[in-house]
N, C-alpha and C positions, 0 to 999 in steps of 0.2 A: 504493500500500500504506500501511496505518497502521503511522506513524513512531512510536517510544517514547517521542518528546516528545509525546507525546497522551494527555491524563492525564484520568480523570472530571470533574474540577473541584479547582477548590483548595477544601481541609477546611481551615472557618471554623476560628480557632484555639483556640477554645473545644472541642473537638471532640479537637483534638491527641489528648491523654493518655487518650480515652475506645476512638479508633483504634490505638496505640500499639500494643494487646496482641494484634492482627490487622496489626502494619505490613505482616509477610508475606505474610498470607493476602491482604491486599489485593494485593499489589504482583503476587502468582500470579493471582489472577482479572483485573485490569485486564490480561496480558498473554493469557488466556483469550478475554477479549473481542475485543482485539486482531484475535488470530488468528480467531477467528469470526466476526467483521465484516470484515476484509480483503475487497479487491475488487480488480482486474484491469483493471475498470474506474475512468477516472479521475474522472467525471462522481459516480459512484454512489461511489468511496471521499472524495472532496467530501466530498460530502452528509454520510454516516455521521458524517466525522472529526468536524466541522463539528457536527453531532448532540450528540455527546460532550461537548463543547467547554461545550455548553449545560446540561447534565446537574447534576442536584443534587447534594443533599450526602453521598450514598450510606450514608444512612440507611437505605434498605431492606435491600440486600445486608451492611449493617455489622452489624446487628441480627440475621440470619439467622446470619453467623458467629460473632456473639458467645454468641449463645443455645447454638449447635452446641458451641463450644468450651468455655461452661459444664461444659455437663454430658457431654461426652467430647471423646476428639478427633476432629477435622475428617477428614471423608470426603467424595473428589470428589464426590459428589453436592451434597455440600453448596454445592461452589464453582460447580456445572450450575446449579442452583436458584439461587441469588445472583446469576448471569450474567445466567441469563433473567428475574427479576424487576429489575434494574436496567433492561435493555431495556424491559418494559411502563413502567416509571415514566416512561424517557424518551420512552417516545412518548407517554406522555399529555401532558409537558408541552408538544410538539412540537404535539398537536391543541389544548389549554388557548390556546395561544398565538394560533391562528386564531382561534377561539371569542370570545377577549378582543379580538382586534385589538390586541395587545402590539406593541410596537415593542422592548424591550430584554428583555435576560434575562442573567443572567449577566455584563452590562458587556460585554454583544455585541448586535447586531440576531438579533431572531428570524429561524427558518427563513422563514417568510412575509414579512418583510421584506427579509432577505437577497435571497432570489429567488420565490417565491409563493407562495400557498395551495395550487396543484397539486401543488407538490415538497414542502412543508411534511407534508400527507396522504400522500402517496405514501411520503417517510421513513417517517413514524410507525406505517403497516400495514404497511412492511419490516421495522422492527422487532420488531413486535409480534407477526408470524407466524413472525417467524426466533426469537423465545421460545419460541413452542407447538414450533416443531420441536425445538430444544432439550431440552426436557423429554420429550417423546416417548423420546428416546434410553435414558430411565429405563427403561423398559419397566416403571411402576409405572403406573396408573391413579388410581392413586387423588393420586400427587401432581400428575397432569394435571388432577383431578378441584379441587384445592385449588386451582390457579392459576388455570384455565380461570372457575371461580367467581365468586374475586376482579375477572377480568377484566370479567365479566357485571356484577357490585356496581359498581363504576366506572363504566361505561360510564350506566347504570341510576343510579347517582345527578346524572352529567351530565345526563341527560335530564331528571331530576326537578327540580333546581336549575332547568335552563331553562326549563319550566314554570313556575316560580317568579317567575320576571322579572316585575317588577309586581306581582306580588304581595303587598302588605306586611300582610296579613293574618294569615300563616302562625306559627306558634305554635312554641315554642321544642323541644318535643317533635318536630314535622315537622322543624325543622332537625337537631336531633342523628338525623333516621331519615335526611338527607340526607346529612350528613356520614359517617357510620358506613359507609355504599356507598361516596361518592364518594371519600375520602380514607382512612378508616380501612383497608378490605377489603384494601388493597393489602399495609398492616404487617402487618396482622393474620395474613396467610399469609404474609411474611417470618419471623413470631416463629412462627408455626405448622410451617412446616417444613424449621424450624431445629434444633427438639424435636423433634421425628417420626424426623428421620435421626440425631438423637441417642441414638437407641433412648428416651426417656423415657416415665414411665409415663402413661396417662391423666390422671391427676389433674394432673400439671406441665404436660404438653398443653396442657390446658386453662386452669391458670395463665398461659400464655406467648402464650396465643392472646386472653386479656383485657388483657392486659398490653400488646400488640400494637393492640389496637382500641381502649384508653383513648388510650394514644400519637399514634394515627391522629387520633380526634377532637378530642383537645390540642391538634395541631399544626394542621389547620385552622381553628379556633377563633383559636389565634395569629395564622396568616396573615391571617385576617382583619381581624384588627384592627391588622396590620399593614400592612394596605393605604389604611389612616387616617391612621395616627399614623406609619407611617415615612417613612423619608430613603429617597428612590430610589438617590442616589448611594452610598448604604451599601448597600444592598441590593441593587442593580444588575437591578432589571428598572421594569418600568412597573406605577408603583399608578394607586390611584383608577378603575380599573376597576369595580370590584362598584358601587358609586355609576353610574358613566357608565351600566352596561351592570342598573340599577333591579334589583341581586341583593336580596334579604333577609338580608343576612348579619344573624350575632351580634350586632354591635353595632350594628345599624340597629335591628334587630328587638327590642332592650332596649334604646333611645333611644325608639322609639314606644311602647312599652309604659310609656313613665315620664309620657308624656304626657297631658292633658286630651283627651278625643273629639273638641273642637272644633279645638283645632290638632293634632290628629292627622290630623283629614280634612284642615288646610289643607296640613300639611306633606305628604303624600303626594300631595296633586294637585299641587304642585308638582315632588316628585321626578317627575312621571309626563310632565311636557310640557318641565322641565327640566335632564335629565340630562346633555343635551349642553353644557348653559354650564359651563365649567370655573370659574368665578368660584361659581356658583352652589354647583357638588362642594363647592369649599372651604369655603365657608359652610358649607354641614350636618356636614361633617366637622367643622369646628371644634366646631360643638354639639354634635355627639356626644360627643365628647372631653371637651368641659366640662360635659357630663351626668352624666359618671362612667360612661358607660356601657363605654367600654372599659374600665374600670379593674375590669366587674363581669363584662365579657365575659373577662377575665384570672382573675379570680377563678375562674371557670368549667371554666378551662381548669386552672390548678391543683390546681384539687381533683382533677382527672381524674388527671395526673401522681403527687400525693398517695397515689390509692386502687392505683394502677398500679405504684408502688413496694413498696406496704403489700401487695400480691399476690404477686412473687414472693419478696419475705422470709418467705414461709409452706411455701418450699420447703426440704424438710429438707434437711441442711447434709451430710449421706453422699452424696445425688445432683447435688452440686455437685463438678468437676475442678477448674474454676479460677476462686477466689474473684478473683484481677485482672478476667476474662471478666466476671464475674458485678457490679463494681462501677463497670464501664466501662457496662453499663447502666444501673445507675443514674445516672453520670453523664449519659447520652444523655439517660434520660427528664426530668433535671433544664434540659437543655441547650435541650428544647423549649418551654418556658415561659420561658428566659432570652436569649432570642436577639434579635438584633434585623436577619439576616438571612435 
């Protein structure tokens, strides 16, 4: 059975005072989950606890209730919806991990390392169907209809990213139509129906649901450049992946865009027979870096956050309950351009 020392993860501390105003709401849904993932068996509550263990910074689920609690109060649905959208997060990162060939996450061995690619899979579509059952239990459709989506957009910009492999042709528009699936879709139906069971009107909806997908593509933008320029040991999982494994991130793809055609071609035929030399990674990493190209792929990512904040302050201040709620997200969306795990 999962013990109550099995907690999401530890919440970076920067993060502290933005969670604070939900410590409850948290502390009821991590025991929600709890109880929904429990197992009998001991192999399979492993696995799960083990799952958890891994799990982010519960951003998705924290944003849903902070949205919820803005603008009314919290309704079990809200904590249903929160439950099962942390589960798809974590199976994604559970599948991301194979994909990558990660060895760390969290300052622990990935599931795949731990024990293999079969259990690693196996977890991550337990979790991700014990979601959809979850929400079922709404007997709304239409909030199956939001997640089920989100889930497809994910899935769908996985694929599309992997077709990208080698690719370094690909134009800064194809990346944000990649990321906006692959990472955004996920918030963006966290902050979508967070409002929804807030009773909100259309118009905030729809504020809360851009506000959600600026956030989404901020924070892949970040990771990526943080898969460059940061510290493993601060960050506790394995970089230099998107390099090893020839992604077009961000700041690859505004690195060669600053370049002459000639060593454009040279540098990408070498990214293409040399991805496996780790000596090699760091080289290009380093010139990226000293291209300014992260510092432009940041830029990028700010203004996102910038336009994302500048949206929901356009929400009138009678359909706000609780200005705390309401300035704990701003801190979050501030928290995802300033992180540096």
């Amino acid at each position: 059975m999962l013990q109550s020392s099995d907690s999401f993860s530890t919440v970076p501390q920067n993060l502290d005072s933005a969670y604070q105003v939900i410590a409850s709401e948290l502390k009821h849904l991590e025991n929600l989950m709890r109880e929904e993932l429990s197992s009998n068996i001991a192999f399979v509550d492993d696995v799960v606890r083990y799952a958890f263990r891994l799990g982010g910074k519960r951003l998705r689920p924290s944003l849903l209730l902070l949205i919820g609690k803005t603008l009314a109060p919290i309704v079990p649905e809200h904590f249903l919806l929160a439950s099962a959208i942390e589960l798809i997060h974590t199976a994604t990162l559970i599948h991301d991990d194979i994909l990558d060939g990660a060895e760390i996450r969290r300052h622990l061995q990935t599931m795949n390392h731990k024990w293999n690619a079969e259990v690693s899979v196996m977890a991550g579509d337990y979790l991700l169907a014990k979601s959809m059952e979850m929400v079922t239990r709404l007997d709304n459709i239409d909030a199956y209809r939001i997640l089920s989506t989100s889930c497809r957009e994910t899935c769908y910009g996985e694929l599309y990213q992997l077709g990208t492999c080698s690719q370094f042709h690909i134009t800064l528009m194809e990346y944000e139509q990649m990321i906006a699936a692959k990472t955004a879709a996920l918030i963006e139906s966290a902050c979508h129906l967070g409002a929804v069971y807030a009773g909100a009107s259309e118009s905030t909806i729809r504020v809360f649901r851009n506000f959600g997908k600026n956030l989404g593509m901020a924070f892949q933008m970040v990771d990526d450049v943080l898969d460059i320029v940061g510290e493993e040991s601060q960050m506790g999982k394995t970089l230099g992946t998107d390099l090893v494994k020839k992604k077009p991130t961000l700041p690859l793809i505004l690195f060669l865009e600053s370049l002459e055609a000639a060593e454009r071609k040279s540098v990408t035929g070498e990214l293409l027979i040399r991805s496996g030399d780790r000596d090699f990674v760091a080289e290009i990493a380093a010139r990226i870096k000293n291209s300014g190209s992260t510092d432009a792929a940041m830029n990028l990512a700010r203004n996102l956050i910038l336009d994302a904040v500048a949206q929901i302050e356009t929400i009138p201040l009678q359909e706000i309950v609780s200005s705390e709620a309401f300035q704990s997200l701003v801190t979050i969306a501030r928290f995802v351009v300033e992180r540096k795990i």
